[in-house]
C-alpha positions in Angstrom: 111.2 94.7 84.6 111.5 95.3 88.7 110.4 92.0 90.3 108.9 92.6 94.2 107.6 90.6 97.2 104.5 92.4 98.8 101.9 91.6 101.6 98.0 93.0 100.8 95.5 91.7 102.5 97.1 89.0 104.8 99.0 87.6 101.7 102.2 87.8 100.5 102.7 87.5 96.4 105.5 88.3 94.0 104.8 90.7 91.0 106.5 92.7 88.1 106.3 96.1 88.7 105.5 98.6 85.4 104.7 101.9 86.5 102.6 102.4 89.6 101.1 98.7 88.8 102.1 95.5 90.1 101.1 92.5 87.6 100.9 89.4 90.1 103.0 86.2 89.8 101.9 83.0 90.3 105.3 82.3 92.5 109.2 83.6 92.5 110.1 84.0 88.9 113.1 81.8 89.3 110.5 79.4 90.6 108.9 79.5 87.2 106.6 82.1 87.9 104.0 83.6 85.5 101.2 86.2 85.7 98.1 85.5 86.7 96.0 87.9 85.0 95.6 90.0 88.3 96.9 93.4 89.2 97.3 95.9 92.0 98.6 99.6 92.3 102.2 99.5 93.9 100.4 101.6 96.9 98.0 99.3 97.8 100.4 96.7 99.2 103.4 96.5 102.1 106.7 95.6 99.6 108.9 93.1 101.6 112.6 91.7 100.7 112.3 90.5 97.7 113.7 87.1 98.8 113.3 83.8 100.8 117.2 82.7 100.4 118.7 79.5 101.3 121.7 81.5 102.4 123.0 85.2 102.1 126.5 85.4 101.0 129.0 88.8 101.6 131.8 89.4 100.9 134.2 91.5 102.5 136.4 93.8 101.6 136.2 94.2 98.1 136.4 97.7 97.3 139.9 99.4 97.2 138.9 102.3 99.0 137.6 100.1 101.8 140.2 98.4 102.7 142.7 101.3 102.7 140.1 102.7 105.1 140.2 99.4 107.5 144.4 99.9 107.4 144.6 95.9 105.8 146.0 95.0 102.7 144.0 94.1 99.6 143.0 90.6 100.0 144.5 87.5 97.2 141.1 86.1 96.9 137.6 87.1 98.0 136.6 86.9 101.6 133.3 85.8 102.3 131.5 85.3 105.2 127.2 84.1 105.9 124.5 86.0 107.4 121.5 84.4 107.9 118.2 84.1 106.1 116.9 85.2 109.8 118.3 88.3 109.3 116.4 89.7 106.2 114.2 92.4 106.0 112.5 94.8 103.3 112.6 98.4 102.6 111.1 100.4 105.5 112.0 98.0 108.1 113.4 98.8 111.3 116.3 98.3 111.8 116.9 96.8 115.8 119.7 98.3 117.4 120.9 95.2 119.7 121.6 95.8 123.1 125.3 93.9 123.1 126.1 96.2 120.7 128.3 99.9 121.1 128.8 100.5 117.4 126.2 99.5 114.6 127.4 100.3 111.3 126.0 100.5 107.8 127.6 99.0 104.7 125.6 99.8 101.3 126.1 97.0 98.6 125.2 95.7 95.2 123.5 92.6 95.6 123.1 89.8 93.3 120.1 87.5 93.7 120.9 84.0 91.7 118.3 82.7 89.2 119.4 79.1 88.6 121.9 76.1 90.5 125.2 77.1 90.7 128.1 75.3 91.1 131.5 75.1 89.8 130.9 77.5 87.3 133.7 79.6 85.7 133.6 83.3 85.4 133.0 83.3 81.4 129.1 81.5 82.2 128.9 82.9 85.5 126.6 86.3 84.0 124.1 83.5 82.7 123.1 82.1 86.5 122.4 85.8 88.1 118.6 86.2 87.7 119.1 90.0 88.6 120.5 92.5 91.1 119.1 94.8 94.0 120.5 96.5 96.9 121.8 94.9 100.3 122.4 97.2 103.4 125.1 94.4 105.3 124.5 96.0 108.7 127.2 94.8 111.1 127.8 95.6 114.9 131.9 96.8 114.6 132.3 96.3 118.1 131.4 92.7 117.9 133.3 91.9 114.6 136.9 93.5 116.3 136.0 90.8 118.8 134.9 87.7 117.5 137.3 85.4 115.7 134.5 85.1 112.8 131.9 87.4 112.1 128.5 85.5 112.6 127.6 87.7 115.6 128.5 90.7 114.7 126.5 90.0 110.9 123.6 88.0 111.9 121.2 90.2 114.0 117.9 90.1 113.3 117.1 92.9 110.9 120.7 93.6 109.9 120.5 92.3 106.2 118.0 95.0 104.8 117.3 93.9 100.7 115.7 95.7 98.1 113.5 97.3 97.6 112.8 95.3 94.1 115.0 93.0 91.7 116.1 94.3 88.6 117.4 91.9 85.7 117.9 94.1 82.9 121.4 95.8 84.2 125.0 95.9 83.5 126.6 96.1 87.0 130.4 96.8 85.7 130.1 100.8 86.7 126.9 101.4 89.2 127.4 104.4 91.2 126.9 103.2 94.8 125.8 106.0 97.4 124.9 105.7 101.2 123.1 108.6 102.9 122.6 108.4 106.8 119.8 110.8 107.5 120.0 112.7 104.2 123.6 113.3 104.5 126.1 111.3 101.7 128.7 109.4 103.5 129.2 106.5 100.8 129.8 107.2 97.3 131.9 104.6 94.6 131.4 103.1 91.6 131.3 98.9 91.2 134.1 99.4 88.4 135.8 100.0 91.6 135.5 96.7 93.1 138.2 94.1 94.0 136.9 91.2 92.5 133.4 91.7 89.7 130.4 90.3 90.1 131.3 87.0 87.8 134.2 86.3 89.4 132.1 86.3 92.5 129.5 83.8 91.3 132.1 81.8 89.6 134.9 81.7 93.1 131.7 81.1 95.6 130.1 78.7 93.7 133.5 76.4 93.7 133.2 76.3 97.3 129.0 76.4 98.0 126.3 75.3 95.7 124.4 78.6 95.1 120.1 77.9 95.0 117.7 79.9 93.1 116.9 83.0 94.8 120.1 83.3 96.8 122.0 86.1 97.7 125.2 87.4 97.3 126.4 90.9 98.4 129.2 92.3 96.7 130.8 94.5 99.4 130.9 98.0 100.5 133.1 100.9 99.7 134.9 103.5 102.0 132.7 105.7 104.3 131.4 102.9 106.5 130.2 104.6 110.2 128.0 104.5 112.6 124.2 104.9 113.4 122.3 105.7 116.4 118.5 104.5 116.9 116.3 107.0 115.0 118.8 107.8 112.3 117.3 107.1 109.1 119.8 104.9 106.2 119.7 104.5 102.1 121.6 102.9 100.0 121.2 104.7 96.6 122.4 101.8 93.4 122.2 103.2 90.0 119.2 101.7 88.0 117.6 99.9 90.8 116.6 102.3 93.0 116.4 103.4 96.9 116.4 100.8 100.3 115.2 102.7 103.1 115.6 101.8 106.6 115.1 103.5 110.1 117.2 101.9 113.4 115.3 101.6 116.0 116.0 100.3 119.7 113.9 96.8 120.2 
C-alpha cells in the first residue's frame, strides 16, 4: 500500500493511501507506525517527500547507456556521492534555479527508501532492509559538477533532490520502466534491468562503507537522456508501479 507525508491543517502526518483516502499513521511506518482510526481524502491535504533522511545517497553512473553518453568507461564498483537532507522536496515543488548555475539538469531515478539498520550486509539479505521504493529526481547543476573536484555543490542545492510522490513496498524493482518527460516531451526512457549494479548490490556495497538509518535514501542512478531545464519548464519522472513526481523550476 502507498505510504505519504502530507500537511493539512498546519500538521504534517504520514498515512497509507487506498484509493482517494488516506488512513493516518501514528508516525513513519519504519518508526513503528500504526493507524489511528482517522482518515482524510488524498485531496484534502498538501503531500510532501515522503521522508525525513539522515542522509541521501546516489549513485552515479550506473546505467550502461549513461555512461556511454558521459564518454567514460563503465565504472568497477559503484560510485556514490551525498546530497543533503536540505535538499529534499515533495511532488509539486519548485524547483530553484540557482543563480551560480549555467546548466541545471534533470536525472530521473529509482529510489530506495531503507526500512531497518543497515550495515555490513551482503547482497543475498540486502532485499529484507529496503522498506520500499519511490522516485528521486537527482537534480544537479552540470556546469558546477565539470568544475568541482567532488560534486557536493553541484548536487546539494536547495530543492534539487525532488522525492516521491509516495512509497511503495509491494514491488519487484529488477525491470521498472524509467521515463523522464521535460514539459510533456519523453527525453528519458530505460528499464532498471538495465542498471550497472541492482538495487541489492547497492544496499549491500553502501552499507559496508556507511551505516544506512531507517528512512534513508538511496537513489539508484539515471539512464541516458540527461539535459537541461530552463525556469518554467515543467519535469516528471514516470517509475513503473509507483507513479508520477512532478516538479516545476523556477528562478528564486
Amino acid at each position: 500500500m502507498p505510504i505519504v507525508r502530507f500537511r493539512q491543517a498546519g500538521k504534517i502526518e504520514w498515512g497509507e493511501v487506498e484509493g482517494q483516502t488516506i488512513r493516518v499513521l501514528d508516525a513513519p511506518p519504519w518508526e513503528n507506525g500504526k493507524l489511528t482510526g482517522r482518515t482524510t481524502h488524498l485531496d484534502h491535504g498538501v503531500l510532501l517527500a515522503p521522508g525525513t533522511p539522515t542522509k541521501i545517497v546516489a549513485i552515479g553512473l550506473n546505467y550502461r547507456d549513461h555512461a556511454k553518453e558521459m564518454g567514460v568507461e563503465l565504472p568497477e564498483e559503484p560510485l556514490i556521492f551525498l546530497k543533503p537532507p536540505s535538499a529534499l522536496v515533495g511532488p509539486e515543488a519548485d524547483i530553484l534555479y540557482p543563480p551560480m548555475s549555467s546548466r541545471v539538469d534533470y536525472e530521473g531515478e529509482l529510489a530506495v527508501v531503507i526500512g531497518r539498520v543497515t550495515k555490513d550486509v551482503p547482497v543475498k539479505k540486502a532485499r529484507a532492509h529496503i522498506f520500499g521504493y519511490s522516485i528521486m529526481n537527482d537534480v544537479t547543476a552540470r556546469d558546477l559538477q565539470g568544475k568541482d573536484v567532488q560534486w557536493s555543490r553541484a548536487k546539494g542545492f536547495d530543492t534539487f533532490a525532488c522525492f516521491g510522490p509516495a512509497i511503495v513496498t509491494e514491488l519487484d524493482p529488477s525491470d521498472l520502466a524509467v521515463e523522464t518527460y521535460l514539459n510533456g516531451k519523453p527525453v528519458q526512457a530505460s528499464r532498471t534491468e538495465q542498471l550497472i549494479f541492482s538495487v541489492f548490490d547497492l544496499v549491500s556495497f553502501v552499507s559496508r562503507v556507511m551505516t544506512l538509518e531507517p528512512g534513508d535514501i538511496l537513489s539508484t542512478g539515471t539512464p541516458s537522456g540527461v539535459g537541461p531545464m530552463s525556469p518554467g519548464d515543467v519535469v516528471e519522472v514516470r517509475i513503473e508501479g509507483i507513479g508520477t513526481l512532478r516538479n516545476t523550476v523556477r528562478r528564486p
